[in-house]
TIMI-59707 format. One record per residue (C-alpha): residue in one letter; x, y, z. Coordinates in steps of 0.5 Angstrom, whole numbers, padded with zeros to 4 digits, always signed. Each point is the difference from the previous one (the first is absolute). Layout:
BEGIN
AXYZ
...
***
This chain:
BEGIN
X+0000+0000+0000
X+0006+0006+0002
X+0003-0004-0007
X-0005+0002-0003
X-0001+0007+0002
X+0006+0002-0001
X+0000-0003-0007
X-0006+0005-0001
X+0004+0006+0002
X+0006-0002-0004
X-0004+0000-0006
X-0003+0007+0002
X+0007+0003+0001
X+0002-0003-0006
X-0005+0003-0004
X+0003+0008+0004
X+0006-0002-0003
X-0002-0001-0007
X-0005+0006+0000
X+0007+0004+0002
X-0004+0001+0007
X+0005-0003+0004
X+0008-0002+0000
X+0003-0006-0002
X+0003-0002+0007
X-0008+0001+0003
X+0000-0008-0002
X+0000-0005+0005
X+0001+0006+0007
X-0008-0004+0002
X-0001-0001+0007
X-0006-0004+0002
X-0003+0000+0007
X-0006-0004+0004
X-0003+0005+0004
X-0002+0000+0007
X-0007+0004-0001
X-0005-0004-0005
X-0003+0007-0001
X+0006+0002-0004
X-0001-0006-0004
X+0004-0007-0001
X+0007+0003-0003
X+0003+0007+0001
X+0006+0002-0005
X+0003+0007+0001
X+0004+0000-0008
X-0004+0006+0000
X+0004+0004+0004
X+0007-0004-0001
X-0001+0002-0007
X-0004+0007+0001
X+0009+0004-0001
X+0002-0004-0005
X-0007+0002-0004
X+0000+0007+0002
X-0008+0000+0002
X-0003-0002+0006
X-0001-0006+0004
X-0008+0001+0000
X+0000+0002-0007
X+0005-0006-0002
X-0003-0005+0004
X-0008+0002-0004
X+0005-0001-0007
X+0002-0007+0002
X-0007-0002+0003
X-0003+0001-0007
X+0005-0004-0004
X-0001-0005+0005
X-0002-0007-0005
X-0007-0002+0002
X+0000-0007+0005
X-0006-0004+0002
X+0006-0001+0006
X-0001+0008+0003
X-0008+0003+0002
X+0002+0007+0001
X+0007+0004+0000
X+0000+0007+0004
X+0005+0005+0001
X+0001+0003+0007
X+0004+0006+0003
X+0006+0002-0003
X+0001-0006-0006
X-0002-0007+0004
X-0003-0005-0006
X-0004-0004+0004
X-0003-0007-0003
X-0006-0003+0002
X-0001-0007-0002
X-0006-0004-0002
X-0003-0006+0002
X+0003-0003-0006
X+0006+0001+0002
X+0000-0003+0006
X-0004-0007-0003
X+0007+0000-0004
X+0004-0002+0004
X-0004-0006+0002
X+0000-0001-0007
X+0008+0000+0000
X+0000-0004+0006
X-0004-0006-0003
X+0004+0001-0006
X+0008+0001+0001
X+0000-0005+0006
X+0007-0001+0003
X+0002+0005-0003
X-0006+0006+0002
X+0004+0006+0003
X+0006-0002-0004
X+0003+0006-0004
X+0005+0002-0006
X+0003+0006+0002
X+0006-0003+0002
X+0001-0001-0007
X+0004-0006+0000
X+0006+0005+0002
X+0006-0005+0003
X+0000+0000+0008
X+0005-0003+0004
X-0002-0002+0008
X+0005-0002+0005
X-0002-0002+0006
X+0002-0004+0007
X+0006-0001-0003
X+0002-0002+0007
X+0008-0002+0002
X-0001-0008+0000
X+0002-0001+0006
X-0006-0002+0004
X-0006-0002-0001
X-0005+0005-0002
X-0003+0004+0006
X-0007+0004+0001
X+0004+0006-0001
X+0001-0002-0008
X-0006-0003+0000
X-0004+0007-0001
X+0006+0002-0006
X-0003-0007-0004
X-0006+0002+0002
X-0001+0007-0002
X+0007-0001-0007
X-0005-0006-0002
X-0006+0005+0000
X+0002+0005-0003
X+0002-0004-0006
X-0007-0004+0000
X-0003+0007-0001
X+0005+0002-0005
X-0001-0005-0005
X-0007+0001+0001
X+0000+0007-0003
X+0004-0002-0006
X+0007+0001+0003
X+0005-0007-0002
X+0002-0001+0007
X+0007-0004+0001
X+0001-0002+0007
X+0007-0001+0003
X+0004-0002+0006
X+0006+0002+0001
X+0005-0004+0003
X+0005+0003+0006
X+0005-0007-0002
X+0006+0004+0003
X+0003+0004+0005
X+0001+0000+0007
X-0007-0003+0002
X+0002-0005-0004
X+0005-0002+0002
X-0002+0001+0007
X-0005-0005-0001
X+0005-0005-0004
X+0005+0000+0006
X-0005-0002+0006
X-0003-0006-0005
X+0007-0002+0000
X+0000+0002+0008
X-0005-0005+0001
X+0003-0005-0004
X+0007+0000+0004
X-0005-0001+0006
X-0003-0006-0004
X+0006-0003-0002
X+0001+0000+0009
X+0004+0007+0000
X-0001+0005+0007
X+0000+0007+0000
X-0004+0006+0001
X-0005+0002-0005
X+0001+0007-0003
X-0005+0005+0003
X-0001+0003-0008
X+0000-0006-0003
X-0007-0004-0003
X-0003-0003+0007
X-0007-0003-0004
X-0001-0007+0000
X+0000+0000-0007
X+0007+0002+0000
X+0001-0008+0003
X-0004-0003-0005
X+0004+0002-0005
X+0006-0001+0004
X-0003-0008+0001
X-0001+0000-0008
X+0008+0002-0001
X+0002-0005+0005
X-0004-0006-0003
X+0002+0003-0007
X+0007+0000+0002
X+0002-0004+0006
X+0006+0004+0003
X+0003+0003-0006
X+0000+0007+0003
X+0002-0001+0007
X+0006+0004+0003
X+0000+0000+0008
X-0002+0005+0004
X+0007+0002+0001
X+0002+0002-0007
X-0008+0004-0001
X+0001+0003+0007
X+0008+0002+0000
X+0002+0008+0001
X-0007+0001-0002
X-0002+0006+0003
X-0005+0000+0006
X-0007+0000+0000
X-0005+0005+0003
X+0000-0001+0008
X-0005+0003+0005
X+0005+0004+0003
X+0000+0004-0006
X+0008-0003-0002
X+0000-0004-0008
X-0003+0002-0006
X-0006-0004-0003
X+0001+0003-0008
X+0008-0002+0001
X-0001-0005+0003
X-0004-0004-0006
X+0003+0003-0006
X+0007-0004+0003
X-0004-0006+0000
X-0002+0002-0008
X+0006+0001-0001
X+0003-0006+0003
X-0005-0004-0003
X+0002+0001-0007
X+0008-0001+0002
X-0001-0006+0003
X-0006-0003-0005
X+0003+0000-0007
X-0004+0004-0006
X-0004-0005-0002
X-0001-0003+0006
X-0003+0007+0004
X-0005+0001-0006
X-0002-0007+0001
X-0001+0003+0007
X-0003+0006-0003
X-0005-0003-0006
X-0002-0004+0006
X-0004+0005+0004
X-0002+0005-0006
X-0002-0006-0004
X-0005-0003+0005
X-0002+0007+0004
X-0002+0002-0007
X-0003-0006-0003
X-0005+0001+0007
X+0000+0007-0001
X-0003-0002-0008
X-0005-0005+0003
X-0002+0004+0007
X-0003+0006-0006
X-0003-0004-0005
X-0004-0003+0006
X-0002+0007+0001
X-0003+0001-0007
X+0007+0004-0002
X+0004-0002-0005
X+0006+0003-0006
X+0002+0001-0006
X+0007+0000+0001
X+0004-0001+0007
X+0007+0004-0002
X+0007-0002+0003
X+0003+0006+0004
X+0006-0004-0001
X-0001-0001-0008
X+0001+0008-0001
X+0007-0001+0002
X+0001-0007-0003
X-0003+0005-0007
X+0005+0006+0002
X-0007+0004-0001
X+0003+0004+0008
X+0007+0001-0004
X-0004+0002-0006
X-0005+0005+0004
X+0007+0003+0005
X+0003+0000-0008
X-0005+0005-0002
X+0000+0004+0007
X+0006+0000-0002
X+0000+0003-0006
X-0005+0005+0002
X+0004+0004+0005
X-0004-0002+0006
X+0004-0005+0004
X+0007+0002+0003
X+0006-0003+0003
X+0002+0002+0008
X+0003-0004+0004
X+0000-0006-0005
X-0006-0001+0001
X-0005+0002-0005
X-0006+0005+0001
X-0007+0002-0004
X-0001+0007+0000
X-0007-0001+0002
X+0000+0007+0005
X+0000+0003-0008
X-0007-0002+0001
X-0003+0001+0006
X+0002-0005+0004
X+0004+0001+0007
X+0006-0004-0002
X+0004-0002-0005
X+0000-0007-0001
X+0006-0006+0000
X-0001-0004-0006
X+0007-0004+0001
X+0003-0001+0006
X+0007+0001+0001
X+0002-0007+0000
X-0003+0000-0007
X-0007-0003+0002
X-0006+0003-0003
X-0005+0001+0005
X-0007-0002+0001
X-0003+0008-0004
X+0005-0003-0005
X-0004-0006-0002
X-0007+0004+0001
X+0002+0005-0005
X+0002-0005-0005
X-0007-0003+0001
X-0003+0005-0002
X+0004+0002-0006
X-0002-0007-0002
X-0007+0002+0002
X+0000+0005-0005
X+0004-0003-0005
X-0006-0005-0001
X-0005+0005-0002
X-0006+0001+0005
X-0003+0007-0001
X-0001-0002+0008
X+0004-0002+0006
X-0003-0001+0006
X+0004-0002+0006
X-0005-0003+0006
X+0006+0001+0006
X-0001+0000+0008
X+0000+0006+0003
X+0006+0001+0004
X+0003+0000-0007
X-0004+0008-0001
X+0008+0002+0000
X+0001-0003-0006
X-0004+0003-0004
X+0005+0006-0002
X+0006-0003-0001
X-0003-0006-0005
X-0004+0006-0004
X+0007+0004+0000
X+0004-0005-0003
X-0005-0002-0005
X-0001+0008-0002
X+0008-0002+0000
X+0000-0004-0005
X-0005+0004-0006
X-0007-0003+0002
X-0005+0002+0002
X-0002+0000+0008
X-0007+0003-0001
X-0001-0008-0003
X+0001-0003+0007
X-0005-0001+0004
X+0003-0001+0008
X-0006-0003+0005
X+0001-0001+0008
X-0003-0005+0003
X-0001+0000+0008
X+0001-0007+0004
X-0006-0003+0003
X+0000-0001+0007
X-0003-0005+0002
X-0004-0001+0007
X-0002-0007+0002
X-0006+0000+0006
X+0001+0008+0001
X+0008-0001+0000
X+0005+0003-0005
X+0005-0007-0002
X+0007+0002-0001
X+0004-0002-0007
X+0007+0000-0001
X+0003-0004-0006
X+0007-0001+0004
X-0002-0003+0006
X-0006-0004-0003
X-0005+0002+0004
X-0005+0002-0005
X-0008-0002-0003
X+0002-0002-0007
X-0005+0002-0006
X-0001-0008-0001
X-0002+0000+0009
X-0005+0006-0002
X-0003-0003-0006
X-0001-0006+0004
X-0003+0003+0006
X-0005+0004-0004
X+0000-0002-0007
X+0002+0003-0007
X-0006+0004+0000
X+0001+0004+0006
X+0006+0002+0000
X+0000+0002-0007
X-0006+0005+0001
X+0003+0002+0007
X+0007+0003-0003
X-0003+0004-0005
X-0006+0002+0004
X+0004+0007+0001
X+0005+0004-0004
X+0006-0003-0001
X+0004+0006+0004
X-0004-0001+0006
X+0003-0004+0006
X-0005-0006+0000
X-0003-0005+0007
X-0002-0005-0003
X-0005-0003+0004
X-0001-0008+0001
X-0006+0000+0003
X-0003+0005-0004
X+0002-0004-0006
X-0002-0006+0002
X-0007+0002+0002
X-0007-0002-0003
X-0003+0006+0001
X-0002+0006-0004
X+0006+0004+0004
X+0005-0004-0004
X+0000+0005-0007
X+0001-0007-0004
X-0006-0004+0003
X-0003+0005-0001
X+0001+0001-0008
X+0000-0008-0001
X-0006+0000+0003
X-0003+0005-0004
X+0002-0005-0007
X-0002-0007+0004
X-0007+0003+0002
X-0002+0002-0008
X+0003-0007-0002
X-0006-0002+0006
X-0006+0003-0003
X+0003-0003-0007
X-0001-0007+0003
X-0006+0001+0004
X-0002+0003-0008
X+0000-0007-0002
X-0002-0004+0007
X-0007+0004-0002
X+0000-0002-0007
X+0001+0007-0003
X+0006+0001-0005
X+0003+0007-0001
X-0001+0002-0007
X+0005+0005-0001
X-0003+0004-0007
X-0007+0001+0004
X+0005+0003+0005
X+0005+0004-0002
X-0007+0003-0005
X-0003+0001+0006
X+0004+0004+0004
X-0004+0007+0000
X-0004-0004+0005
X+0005+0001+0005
X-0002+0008+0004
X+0002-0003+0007
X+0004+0005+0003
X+0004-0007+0003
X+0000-0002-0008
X+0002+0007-0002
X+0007+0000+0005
X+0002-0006-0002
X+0000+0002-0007
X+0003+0007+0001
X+0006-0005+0004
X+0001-0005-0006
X+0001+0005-0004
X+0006+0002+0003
X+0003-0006+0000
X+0004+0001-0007
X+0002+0007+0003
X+0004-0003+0007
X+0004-0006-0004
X+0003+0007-0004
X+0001+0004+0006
X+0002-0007+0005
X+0005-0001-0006
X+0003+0007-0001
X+0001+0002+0006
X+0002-0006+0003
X-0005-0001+0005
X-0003-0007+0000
X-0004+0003+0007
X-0004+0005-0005
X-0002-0007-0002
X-0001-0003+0006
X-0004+0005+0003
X-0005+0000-0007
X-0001-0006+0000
X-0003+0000+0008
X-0005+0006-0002
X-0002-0004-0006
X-0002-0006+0005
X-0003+0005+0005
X-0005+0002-0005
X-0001-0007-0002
X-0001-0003+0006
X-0005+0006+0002
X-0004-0001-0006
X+0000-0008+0001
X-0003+0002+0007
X-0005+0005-0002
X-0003-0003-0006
X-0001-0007-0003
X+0002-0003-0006
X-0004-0006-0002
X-0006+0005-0001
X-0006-0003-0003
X+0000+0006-0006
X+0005-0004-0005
X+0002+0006-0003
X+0002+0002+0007
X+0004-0005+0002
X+0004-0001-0006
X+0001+0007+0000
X+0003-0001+0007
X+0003-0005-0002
X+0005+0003-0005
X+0002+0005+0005
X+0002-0004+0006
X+0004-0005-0007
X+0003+0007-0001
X+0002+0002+0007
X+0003-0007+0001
X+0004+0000-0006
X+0003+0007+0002
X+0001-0004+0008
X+0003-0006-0004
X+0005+0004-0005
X+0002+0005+0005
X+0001-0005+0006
X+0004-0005-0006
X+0005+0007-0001
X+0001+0000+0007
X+0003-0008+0000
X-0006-0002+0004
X-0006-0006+0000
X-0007+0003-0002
X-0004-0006+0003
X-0006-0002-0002
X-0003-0002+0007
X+0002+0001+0007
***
């Protein structure tokens, strides 16, 4: 309906421009609003005052201009001009029994749209360091990075979704060195864990798989691990806990051999990340492309991206370390690239992703990333402004932690300790559903307290109850239809639809045909929560209608024209909870 709409005033303002009424650059400046007051129509559009300038007239006098080369629509009853230059639009009951129409007639794609345009969109997503099991906090980012993709494509935007993989590093190499730890303990070595090492019982599980895969291949007594390395953190404040497991790194990859140290490495990244894979698919969240952060320098793409920093001016040498300019941009601080002993840093690697990210041609690039990350944002666009492209194609979207409470009290969650709820614990606990709909139930930037107990209630508090209750009780009245020997008949419905002048009817249809116009606003902007919070007021209104009023009427005509509209509202609960990654049950 505002599609349509917005297509009439193109057409009238098309028709200014030939006539010489207008400039050129007056297409396309359209901007369509629902208003609040229904006395003042349907829509209101202020292109007259936007445009009153650049055509030298007045607003109002534009305005009157524009309404009279408006083409004629069955859609619109009346169109009215108030105040300064507001175009008003008024929409006929035609309009309204349209979307039904649309609704019986597009299906599971109802509420979809072209106006991506098929343009290229990359999403990266989760992308968490393959250290541990996945927790609740990087559940809200699989949720809410799956989402949005799913409302994008439905907009007509080609989406390709991507993880990318942190397979190198410190946290990789803390996490290798304490599953050989625990392999040494296995093999019946004693020593004191490390205080910064990987404490989680997934940690010994794949410390057991490397011992039975290889006996005591990689076994050195505690002794050789342990000597000359420097001390622990202790109580009394004495001994350094960072020191303290990069001598242990160290002292792994002496004692191991290449190939044996990657044996150890391949091993927990291979398993960790085969869980991560499987844990995420269960969720409903799958990718086109899982990309090796280890892979950007076997390819030499970070010496190819430093090669052209270079070439640019904008990395200097002091020290014999090298430094990004990124102060030229707005950041607070210049940035190490290489390290005085020539290796690259972790913002090295994330510049030469994303040099490989435009070179791959996506008209978008949508990074989904923690909220601790915000700082990021400066020095990741500074060097892609660096590099000669455009900055203003990135998109950086910051994603709170959920904070979980179980029975009213807050649960704490570390990867390192191993004391934390995994997303495949939360799944379990309150199923696929819940937690999909609970994550994106607010804006991704806000802190969320994800309630268990609300959210595995079966109550009307539960939103998700509440809106999966909505779409059950219409596929109800559809069996009691047929328990009482009717059948729907959908052409007597869908022509009797002028019947429907209840106001319980009326708001339902106002509602669906909003529908097509949240997906866009939910996709756009990147808010699944404007979907979220729709489709609860569109099960409001179904389920104030169902108590108001029966279906199953004697009159034929009636039935099946009531019948057609609570087909489309469930249509519109089915598409809209499908794009959200949650069931539409049909009974509850």
């Amino acid at each position: 309906m505002k599609a349509h709409i917005t297509q009439l005033l193109s057409q009238a303002i098309q028709s200014l421009i030939n006539a010489g009424e207008l400039p050129e650059q007056s297409a396309g400046q359209i901007h369509l609003e629902r208003t609040r007051d229904t006395s003042h129509g349907d829509f209101a559009c202020n292109i007259a005052m936007a445009l009153a300038k650049a055509a030298r007239r007045k607003p109002r006098d534009l305005a009157e201009a524009i309404v009279k080369n408006l083409p004629a629509s069955e859609l619109v009853s009346k169109v009215e001009i108030a105040g300064p230059g507001f175009i008003n639009f008024f929409m006929g009951p035609r309009a309204f029994h349209s979307v039904v129409e649309q609704a019986v007639r597009e299906g599971e794609r109802f509420g979809h749209s072209l106006v991506g345009g098929g343009k290229r969109v990359q999403v990266e997503y989760v992308s968490a360091n393959p250290t541990g099991p996945l927790h609740v906090g990087h559940g809200r980012g699989a949720a809410y990075g799956a989402v949005v993709s799913d409302l994008l494509q439905a907009c007509g935007f080609q989406v390709h979704r991507e993880y990318y993989v942190n397979d190198a590093g410190r946290q990789m190499d803390i996490l290798a060195t304490s599953v050989w730890l625990r392999y040494l303990e296995l093999c019946g070595e004693k020593f004191k864990f490390p205080s910064n090492g990987y404490k989680g019982d997934y940690v010994f599980d794949i410390a057991a798989t490397l011992h039975r895969n290889h006996g005591d291949d990689f076994r050195h007594s505690a002794a050789e691990v342990m000597k000359d390395v420097p001390p622990d953190a202790a109580p009394d404040g004495s001994g350094d806990k960072e020191e303290h497991i990069d001598a242990l790194i160290e002292r792994a990859k002496q004692l191991l051999s290449a190939v044996d140290y990657r044996t150890v490495f391949d091993a927990g990244l291979d398993s960790i990340l085969e869980d991560i894979r499987l844990d995420l698919e269960a969720f409903g969240v799958t990718y086109d492309r899982w990309f090796s952060e280890r892979s950007l320098t076997d390819d030499g793409e970070v010496d190819k991206a430093i090669a052209v920093l270079k070439q640019s001016g904008k990395l200097y040498e002091k020290e014999g370390a090298w430094w990004f300019r990124s102060t030229d941009y707005g950041d607070e601080k210049d940035r190490v690239v290489v390290r005085d002993n020539g290796l690259k840093t972790y913002f090295a690697s994330d510049i030469a992703y994303h040099l490989n990210k435009y070179e791959r041609g996506f008209d978008q690039i949508v990074n989904i990333w923690g909220a601790d990350h915000h700082g990021y944002i400066p020095r990741v666009k500074a060097s892609i402004e660096a590099m000669g492209r455009d900055p203003q194609r990135l998109t950086v979207l910051l994603v709170q932690f959920a904070i979980l409470y179980r029975g009213g009290e807050k649960v704490q969650m570390s990867t390192r300790s191993g004391e934390f709820v995994t997303l495949r614990e939360l799944r379990d606990e309150v199923g696929s559903d819940a937690a999909r709909f609970f994550y994106v139930m607010r804006k991704s930037e806000q802190h969320l307290d994800f309630d268990l107990d609300l959210a595995k209630s079966q109550s009307n508090d539960n939103p998700m109850y509440y809106i999966q209750y909505a779409h059950a009780r219409v596929c109800s009245v559809l069996r009691q239809l047929t328990e009482k020997g009717m059948r729907y008949d959908q052409s007597m419905g869908l022509a009797s639809l002028s019947l429907l002048t209840e106001s319980h009817e009326q708001a339902l249809l106002v509602n669906l045909s909003r529908f097509g116009e949240t997906i866009e606003a939910a996709a756009l902007g990147y808010e699944p929560h404007v979907l979220v919070h729709y489709l609860r007021d569109l099960a409001n209104d179904f389920h104030t209608y169902y108590n108001a009023h029966q279906f199953l009427v004697g009159d034929e005509a009636l039935r099946n024209a009531r019948l057609a509209l609570i087909q489309a509202a469930r249509q519109a609960l089915a598409n809209g909870l499908r794009l959200l990654g949650v069931s539409a049950p049909e009974s509850m």
